[in-house]
C-alpha positions as CSV (number, residue, x, y, z in Angstrom):
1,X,28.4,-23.0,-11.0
2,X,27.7,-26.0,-12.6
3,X,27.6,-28.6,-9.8
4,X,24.5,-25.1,-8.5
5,X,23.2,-25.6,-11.9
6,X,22.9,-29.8,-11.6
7,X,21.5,-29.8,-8.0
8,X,18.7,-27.2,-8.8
9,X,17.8,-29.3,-12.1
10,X,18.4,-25.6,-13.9
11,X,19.4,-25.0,-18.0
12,X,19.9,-21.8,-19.9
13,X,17.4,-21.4,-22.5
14,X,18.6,-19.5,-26.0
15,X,16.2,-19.2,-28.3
16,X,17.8,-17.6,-31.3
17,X,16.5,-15.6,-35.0
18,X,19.6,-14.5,-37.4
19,X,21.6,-13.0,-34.8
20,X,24.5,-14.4,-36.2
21,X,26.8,-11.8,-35.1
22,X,26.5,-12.2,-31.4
23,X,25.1,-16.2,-31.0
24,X,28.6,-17.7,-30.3
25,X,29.5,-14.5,-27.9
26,X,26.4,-15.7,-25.9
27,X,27.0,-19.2,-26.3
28,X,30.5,-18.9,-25.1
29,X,29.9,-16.5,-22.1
30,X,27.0,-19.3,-21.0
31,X,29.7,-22.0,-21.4
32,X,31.9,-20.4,-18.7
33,X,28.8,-20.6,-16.4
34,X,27.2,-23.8,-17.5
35,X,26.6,-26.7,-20.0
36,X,23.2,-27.0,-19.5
37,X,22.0,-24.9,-22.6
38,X,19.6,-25.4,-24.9
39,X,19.3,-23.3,-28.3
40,X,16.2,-23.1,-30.0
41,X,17.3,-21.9,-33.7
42,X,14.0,-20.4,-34.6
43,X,13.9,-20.8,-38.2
44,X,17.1,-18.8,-38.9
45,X,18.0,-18.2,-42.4
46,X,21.3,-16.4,-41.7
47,X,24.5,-18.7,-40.3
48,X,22.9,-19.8,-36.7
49,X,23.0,-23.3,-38.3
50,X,26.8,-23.6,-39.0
51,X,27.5,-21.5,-35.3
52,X,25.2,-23.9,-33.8
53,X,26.7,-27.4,-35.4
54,X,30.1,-26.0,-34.0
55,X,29.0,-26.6,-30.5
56,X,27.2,-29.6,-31.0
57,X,28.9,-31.6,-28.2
58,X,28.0,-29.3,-25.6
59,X,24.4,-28.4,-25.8
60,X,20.9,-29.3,-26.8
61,X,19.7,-28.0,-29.9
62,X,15.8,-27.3,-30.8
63,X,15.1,-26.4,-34.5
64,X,12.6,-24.7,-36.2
65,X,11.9,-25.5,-40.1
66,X,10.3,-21.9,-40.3
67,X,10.1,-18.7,-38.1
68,X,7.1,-19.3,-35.5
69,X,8.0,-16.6,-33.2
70,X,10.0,-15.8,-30.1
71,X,6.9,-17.2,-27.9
72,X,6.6,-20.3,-29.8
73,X,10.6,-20.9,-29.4
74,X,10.3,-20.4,-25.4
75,X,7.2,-23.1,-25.1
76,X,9.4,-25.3,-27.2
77,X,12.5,-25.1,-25.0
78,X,10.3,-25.3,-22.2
79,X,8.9,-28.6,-23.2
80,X,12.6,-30.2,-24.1
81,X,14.1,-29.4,-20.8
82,X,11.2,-31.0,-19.3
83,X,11.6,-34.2,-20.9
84,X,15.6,-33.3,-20.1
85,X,14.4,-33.6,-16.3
86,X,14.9,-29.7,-15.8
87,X,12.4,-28.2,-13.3
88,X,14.0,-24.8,-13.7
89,X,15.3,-22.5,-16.9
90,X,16.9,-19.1,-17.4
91,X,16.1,-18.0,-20.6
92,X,18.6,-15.4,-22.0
93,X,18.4,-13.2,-25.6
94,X,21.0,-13.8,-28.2
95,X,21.5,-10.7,-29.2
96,X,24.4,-10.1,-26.6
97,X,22.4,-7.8,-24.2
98,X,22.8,-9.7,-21.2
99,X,26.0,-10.9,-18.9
100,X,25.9,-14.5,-18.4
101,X,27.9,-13.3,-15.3
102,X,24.2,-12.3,-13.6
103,X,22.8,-16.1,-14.0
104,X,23.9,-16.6,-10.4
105,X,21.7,-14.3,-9.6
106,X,18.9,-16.3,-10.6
107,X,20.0,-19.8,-8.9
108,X,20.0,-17.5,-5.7
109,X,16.9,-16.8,-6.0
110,X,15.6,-20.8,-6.7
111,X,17.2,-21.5,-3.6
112,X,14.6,-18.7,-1.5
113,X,11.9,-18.8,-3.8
114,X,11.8,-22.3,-6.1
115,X,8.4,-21.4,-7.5
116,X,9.0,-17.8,-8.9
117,X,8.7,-16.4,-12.0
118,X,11.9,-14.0,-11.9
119,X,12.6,-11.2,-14.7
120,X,15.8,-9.4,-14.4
121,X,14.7,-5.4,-14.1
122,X,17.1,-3.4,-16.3
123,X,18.1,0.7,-15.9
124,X,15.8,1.5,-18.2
125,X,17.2,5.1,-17.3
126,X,21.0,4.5,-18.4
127,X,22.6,5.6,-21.1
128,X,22.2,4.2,-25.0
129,X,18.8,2.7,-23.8
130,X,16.8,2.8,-26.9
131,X,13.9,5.5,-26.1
132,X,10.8,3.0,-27.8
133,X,12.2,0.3,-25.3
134,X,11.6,2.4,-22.4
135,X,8.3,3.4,-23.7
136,X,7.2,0.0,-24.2
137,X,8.5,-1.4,-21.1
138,X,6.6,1.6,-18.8
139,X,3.1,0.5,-21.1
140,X,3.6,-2.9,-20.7
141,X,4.0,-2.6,-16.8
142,X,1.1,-0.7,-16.6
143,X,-1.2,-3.6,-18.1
144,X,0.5,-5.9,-16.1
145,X,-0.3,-4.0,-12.5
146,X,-3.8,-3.2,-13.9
147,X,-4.6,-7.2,-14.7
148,X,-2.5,-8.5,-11.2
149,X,-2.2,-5.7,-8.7
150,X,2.0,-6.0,-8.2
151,X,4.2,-3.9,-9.7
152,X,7.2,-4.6,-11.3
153,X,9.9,-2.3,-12.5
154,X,10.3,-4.4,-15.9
155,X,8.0,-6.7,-17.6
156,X,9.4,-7.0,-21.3
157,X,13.1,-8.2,-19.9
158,X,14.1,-12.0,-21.7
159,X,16.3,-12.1,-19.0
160,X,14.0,-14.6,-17.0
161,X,13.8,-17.4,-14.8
162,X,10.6,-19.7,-15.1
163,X,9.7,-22.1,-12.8
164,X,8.7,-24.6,-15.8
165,X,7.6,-27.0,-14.1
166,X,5.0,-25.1,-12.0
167,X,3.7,-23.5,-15.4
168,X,3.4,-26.6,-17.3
169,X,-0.2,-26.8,-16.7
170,X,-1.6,-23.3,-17.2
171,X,-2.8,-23.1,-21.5
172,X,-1.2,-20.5,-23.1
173,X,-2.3,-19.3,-26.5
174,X,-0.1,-16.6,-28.3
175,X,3.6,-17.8,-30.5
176,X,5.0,-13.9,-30.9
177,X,6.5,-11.5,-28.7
178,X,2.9,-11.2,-26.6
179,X,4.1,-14.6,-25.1
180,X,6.3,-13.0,-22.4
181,X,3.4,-10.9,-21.7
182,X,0.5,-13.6,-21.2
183,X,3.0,-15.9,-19.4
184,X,3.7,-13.8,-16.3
185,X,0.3,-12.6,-16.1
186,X,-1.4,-15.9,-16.2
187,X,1.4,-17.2,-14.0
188,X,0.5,-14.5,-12.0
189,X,-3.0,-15.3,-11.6
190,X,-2.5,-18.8,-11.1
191,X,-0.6,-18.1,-7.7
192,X,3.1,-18.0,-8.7
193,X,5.2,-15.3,-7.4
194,X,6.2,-12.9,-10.0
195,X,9.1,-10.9,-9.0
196,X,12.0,-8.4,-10.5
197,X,16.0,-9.1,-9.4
198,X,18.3,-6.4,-10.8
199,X,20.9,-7.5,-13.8
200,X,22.9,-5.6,-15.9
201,X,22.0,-4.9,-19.3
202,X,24.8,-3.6,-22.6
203,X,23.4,-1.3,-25.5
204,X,26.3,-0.7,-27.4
205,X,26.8,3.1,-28.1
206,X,26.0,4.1,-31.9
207,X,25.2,0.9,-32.9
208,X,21.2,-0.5,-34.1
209,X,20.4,-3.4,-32.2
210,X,19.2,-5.9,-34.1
211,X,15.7,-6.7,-33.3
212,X,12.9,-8.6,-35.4
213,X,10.1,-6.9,-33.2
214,X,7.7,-5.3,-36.1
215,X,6.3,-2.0,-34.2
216,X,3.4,-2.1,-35.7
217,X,2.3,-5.5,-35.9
218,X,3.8,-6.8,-32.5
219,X,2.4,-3.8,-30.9
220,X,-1.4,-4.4,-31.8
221,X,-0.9,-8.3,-31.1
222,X,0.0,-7.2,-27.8
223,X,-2.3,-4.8,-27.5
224,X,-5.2,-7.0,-28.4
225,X,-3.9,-9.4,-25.8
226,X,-3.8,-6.7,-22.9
227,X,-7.1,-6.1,-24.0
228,X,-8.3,-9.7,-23.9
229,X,-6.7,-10.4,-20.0
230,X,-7.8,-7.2,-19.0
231,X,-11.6,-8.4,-19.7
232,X,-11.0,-11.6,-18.2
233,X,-8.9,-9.7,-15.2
234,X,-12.3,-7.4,-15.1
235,X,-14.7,-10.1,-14.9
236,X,-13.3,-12.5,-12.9
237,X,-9.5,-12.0,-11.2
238,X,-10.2,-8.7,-9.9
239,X,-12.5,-9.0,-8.0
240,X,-12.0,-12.2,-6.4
241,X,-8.3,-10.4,-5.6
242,X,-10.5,-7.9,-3.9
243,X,-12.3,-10.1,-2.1
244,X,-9.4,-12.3,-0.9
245,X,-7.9,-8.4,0.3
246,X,-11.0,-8.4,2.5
247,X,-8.7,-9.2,5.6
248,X,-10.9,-8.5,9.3
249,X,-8.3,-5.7,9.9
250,X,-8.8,-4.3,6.2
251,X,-12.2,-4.3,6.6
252,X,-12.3,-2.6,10.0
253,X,-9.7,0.4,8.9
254,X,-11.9,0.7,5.5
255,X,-14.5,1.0,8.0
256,X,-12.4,3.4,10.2
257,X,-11.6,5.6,7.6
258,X,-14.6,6.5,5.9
259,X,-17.4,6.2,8.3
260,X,-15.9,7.1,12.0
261,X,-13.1,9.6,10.0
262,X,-13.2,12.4,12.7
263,X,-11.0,15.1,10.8
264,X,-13.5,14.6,7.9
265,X,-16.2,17.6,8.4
266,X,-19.2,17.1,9.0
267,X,-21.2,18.6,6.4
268,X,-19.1,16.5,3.7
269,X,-20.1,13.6,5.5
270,X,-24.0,14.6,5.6
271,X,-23.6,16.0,1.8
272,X,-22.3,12.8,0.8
273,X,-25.1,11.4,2.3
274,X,-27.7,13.4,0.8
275,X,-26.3,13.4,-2.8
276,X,-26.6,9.5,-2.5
277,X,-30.1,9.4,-1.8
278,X,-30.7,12.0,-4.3
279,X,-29.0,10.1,-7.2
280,X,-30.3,7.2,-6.0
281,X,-33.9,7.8,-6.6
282,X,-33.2,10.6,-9.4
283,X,-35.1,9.0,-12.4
284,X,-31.8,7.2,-14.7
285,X,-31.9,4.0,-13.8
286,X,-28.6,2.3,-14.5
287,X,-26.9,5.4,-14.9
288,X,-27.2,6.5,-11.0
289,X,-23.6,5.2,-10.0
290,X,-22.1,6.1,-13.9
291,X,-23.2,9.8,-13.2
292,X,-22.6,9.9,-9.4
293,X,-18.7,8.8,-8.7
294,X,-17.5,11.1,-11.1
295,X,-19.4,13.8,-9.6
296,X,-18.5,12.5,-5.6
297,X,-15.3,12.8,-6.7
298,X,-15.4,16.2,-8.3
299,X,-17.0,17.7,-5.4
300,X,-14.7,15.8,-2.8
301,X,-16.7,13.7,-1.1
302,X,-16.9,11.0,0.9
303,X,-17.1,8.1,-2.1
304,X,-18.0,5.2,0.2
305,X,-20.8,7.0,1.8
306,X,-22.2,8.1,-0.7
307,X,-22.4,4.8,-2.4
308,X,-24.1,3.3,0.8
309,X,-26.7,6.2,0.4
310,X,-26.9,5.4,-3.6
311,X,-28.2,1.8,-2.7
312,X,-31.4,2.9,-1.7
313,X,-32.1,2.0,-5.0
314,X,-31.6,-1.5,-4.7
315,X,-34.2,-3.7,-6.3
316,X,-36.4,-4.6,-3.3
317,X,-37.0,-0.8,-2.9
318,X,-37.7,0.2,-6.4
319,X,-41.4,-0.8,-6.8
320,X,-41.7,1.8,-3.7
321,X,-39.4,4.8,-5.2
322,X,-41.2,4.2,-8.4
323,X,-45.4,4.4,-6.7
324,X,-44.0,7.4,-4.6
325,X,-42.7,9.2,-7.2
326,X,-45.8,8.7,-9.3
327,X,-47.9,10.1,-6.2
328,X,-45.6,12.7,-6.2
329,X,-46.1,13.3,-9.9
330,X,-49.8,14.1,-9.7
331,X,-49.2,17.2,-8.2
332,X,-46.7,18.9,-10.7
333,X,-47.9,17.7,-14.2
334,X,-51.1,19.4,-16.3
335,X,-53.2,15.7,-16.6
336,X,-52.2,13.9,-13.8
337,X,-53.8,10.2,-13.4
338,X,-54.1,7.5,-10.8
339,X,-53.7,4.8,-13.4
340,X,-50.5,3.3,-12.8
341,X,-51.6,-0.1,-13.8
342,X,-53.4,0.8,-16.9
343,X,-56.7,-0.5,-16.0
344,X,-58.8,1.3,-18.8
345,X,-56.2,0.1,-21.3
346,X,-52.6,1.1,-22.5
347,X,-52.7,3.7,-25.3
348,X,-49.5,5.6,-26.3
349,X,-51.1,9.0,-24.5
350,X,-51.6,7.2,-21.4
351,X,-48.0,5.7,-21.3
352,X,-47.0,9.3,-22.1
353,X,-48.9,11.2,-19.3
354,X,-47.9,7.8,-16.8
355,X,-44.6,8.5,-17.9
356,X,-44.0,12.1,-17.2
357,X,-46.2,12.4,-14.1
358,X,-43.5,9.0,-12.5
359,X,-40.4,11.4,-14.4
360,X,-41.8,14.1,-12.6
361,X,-42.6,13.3,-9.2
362,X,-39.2,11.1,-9.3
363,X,-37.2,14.6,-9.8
364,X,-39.1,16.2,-6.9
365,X,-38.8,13.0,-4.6
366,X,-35.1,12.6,-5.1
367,X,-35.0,16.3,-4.5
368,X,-36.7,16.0,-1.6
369,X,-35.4,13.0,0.1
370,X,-31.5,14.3,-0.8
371,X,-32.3,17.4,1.4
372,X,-34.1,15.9,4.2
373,X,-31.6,12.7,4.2
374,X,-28.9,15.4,4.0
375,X,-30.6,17.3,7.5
376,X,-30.9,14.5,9.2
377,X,-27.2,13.4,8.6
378,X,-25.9,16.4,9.5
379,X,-27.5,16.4,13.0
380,X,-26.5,12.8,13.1
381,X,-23.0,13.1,12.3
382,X,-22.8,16.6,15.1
383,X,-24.2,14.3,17.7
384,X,-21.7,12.1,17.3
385,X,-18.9,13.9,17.1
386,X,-20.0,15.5,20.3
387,X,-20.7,12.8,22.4
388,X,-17.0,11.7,21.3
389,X,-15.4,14.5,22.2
390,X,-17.4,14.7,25.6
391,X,-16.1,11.3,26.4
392,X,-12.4,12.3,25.5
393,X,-12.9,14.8,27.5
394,X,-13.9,12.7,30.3
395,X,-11.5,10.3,30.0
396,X,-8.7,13.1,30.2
């Protein structure tokens, strides 16, 4: 294992907070595997000094004055084994929940994939598995498909490799527990394959794991950070993801699918179209889309349709829905006007009457244009469906 170890320039990283307990149990069952360790005491004020100076000739020690946080002691390891030469590290907990017996595992998987981000997926569904552990490793995979699109089975694993070299260049900001979070999502983002290999994983029966992760506190720093890369994820990584999806075959079955779907009935196809237009031209501007998924959805129909009827609203058409409906208008309010300009002056009364006779004749256009739009797509949608079948029939 060590000559594997040397040839993929890979170390085990420890980085360790008053676990003095179970630090020379890890330490030892790395040392079977590998000398390439490096332990970064965190600021430990228990024994971890005295365990660490007794294996002083065979590894690298990083040390912390104070506590700066499990983050801050992973970007520290990373940075000595690069300066060590190390393109590759496996970083394992201290606290004696892992089997240095599954870091082959890991060199497997530099050999197939050298530039992935690997985190050892635990049964979460085994025995002795704490119950908050489970809970925070479903949330935490949730954020993380929401802000990259792949799903993982475990996200919160320190059972990792990283391929340090590749992620030397991407600026990380958090020093706590949130690091392991914001690490493989930007590595994510930045085009590294993020992946999950199984391991095994020991939670001794009846026993209280010694953890320094403060519920409270490391929960709404990581929460603050999901909601800081979900922004960024909304603004900018989403949709360029979507439009890299946007394959010639993708496009064609999205095509497919919703506009030539032949099991979809007609009438939900011509409704669709209809309630489009309607909301389209129906008089809150902004809101149209807001107001008109939900209901699409509600009513089970055809989303994508309606949404292309919907954009008859776009802003080259606007000036037009807007004069129309005022026209409209004239004939349903009690002082109707043809001064849509305000040529004789603006006064609050004229903005008011202006304003209900548009709000007015907007209702009935939208009304109007739905039902005839709705007609029309309806006969549409038959007469295609008939000359389709009439050809299959032909053909057969």
């Amino acid at each position: 294992m060590q000559s594997k170890f040397d040839e993929l320039n890979c170390c085990v990283i420890i980085p360790t907070y008053n676990n003095q307990n179970t630090l020379s149990g890890v330490i030892e069952g790395v040392l079977e595997v590998t000398s390439n360790i490096i332990v970064v005491n965190d600021g430990a004020t228990d024994n971890t000094s005295e365990i660490l100076r007794s294996f002083s000739n065979n590894i690298e020690v990083v040390n912390h004055e104070v506590n700066r946080g499990k983050g801050r002691a992973l970007r520290n390891g990373f940075k000595k084994a690069l300066d060590l030469g190390y393109t590759h590290a496996i970083t394992i907990d201290s606290d004696g929940q892992h089997f240095p017996e599954d870091l082959k595992y890991f060199l497997d998987e530099i050999k197939v994939n050298p530039n992935s981000l690997v985190i050892g997926a635990r049964n979460m569904t085994q025995e002795n598995v704490p119950g908050k552990s489970s809970f925070g490793n479903k949330f935490s995979n949730f954020w993380f498909k929401i802000d990259t699109g792949i799903n993982l089975e475990d996200t919160q694993s320190g059972y990792r490799l990283y391929p340090i070299k590749e992620i030397a260049d991407i600026t990380f900001y958090t020093n706590k527990f949130e690091f392991e979070v914001e690490v493989i999502v930007k590595s994510a983002w930045s085009g590294i394959n993020v992946k999950n290999i199984p391991i095994k994983v020991h939670y001794e029966p009846g026993k209280e794991r010694i953890t320094h992760f403060r519920p409270f506190r490391d929960f709404t720093r990581i929460s603050i950070l999901n909601t800081y890369l979900f922004i960024l994820a909304a603004l900018y990584f989403i949709p360029v993801r979507f439009v890299k999806s946007l394959t010639k075959q993708r496009i064609k079955d999205f095509i497919n699918e919703n506009f030539f779907n032949a099991d979809e009935p007609v009438h939900t196809k011509a409704l669709s179209m209809g309630f489009g237009v309607f909301m389209g031209i129906f008089p809150i501007w902004g809101y149209q889309l807001l107001v008109g998924i939900p209901l699409a959805h509600f009513f089970r129909l055809n989303k994508a349709l309606f949404i292309l009827a919907a954009n008859i609203s776009i802003p080259p058409m606007i000036p037009f829905i807007i004069y129309i409906s005022y026209r409209i208008g004239y004939y349903f309010v009690s002082n109707p006007t043809m001064d849509l300009f305000f040529s004789h002056g603006i006064t609050l009364e004229q903005i008011k009457n202006n304003l209900m006779q548009y709000l007015a004749g907007a209702v009935v256009f939208s009304v109007v244009a739905g039902l005839l739009t709705f007609v029309t797509s309806y006969f549409y949608f038959s007469l295609s469906r008939y000359i389709r079948l009439k050809n299959s029939e032909d053909i057969n």
